[in-house]
N, C-alpha and C positions, 0 to 999 in steps of 0.2 A: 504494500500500500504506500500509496506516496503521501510525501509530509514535506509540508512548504513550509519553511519559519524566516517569519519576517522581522528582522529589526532596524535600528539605529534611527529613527524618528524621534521627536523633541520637539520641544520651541524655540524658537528663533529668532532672532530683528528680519525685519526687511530689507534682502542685498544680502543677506547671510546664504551659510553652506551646510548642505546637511550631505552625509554619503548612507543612504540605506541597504540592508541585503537581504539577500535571499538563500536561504540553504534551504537545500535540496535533497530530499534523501528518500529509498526506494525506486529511484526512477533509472528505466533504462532510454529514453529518450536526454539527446543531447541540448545541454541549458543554451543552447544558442537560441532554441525555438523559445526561452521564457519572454514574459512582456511584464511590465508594470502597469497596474492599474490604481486607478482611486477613488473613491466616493465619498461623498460629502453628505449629510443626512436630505432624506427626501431628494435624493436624485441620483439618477443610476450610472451605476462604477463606468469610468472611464477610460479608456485606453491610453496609456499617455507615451508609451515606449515600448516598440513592439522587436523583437529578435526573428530570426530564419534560422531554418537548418542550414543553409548556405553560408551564415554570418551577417548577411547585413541586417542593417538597423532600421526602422521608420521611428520617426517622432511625431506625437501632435503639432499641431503646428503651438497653440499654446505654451509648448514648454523645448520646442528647438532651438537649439546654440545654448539654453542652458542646462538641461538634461542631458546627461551622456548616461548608459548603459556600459558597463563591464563585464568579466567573467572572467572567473578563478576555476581553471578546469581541475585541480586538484583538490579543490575544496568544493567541487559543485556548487559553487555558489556565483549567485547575480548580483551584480551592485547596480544603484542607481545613486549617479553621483547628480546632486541639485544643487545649483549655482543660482546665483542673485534671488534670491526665493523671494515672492509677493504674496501678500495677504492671500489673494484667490487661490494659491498655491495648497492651503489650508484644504485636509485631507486625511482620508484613512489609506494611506498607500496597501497594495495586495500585491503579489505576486503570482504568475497562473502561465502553464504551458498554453501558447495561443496555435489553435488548429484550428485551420479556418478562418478567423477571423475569431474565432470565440474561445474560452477560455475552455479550458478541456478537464483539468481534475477539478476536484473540493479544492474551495479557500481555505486559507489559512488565518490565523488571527488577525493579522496586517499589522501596522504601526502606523501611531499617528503624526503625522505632521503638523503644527501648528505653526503661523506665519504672522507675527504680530508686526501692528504696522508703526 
């Protein structure tokens, strides 16, 4: 069974950096396909950082040039490095293999971002 665990989330100023992860464990699919998602209460999680089995990356447009995506292939694990972070940036970050376009196992707890302005 696969287990997503999410950390490194906090509060923050506005312009600040947070780097979050993702570990990975159970899985035999490669973490190039993870994506980052986030939801904010009453409204539905959204894709912000999407991965390929290929390697490449998409970004929402929302959060490109300052989202980068990583991966520690020894560690199975994903990061999400967040650069100049804004109030709207405020979020439950999740982590999810995306097939398809959609998120393919169970969520995990997530971590929360808070962006104070």
């Amino acid at each position: 069974q696969v287990h997503l665990v999410e950390s490194g989330g906090g509060l923050v100023q506005a312009g600040g950096s947070l780097r979050l992860s993702c570990a990975v464990s159970g899985s035999t699919f490669s973490i190039n396909a993870i994506g980052w998602y986030r939801q904010v209460p009453g409204k539905q999680r959204e894709l912000v950082a999407r991965g390929s089995v290929g390697g490449s990356i998409n970004y929402a447009d929302s959060v490109k040039v300052r989202f980068t995506i990583s991966r520690d292939y020894a560690k199975n694990t994903v990061y999400l490095q967040m650069n100049s972070l804004r109030p709207e940036d405020t979020a439950v970050y999740f982590c999810n293999l995306v097939v398809g376009g959609s998120a393919y196992w169970d969520w995990g707890q997530g971590t929360q971002v808070t962006v104070s302005s």
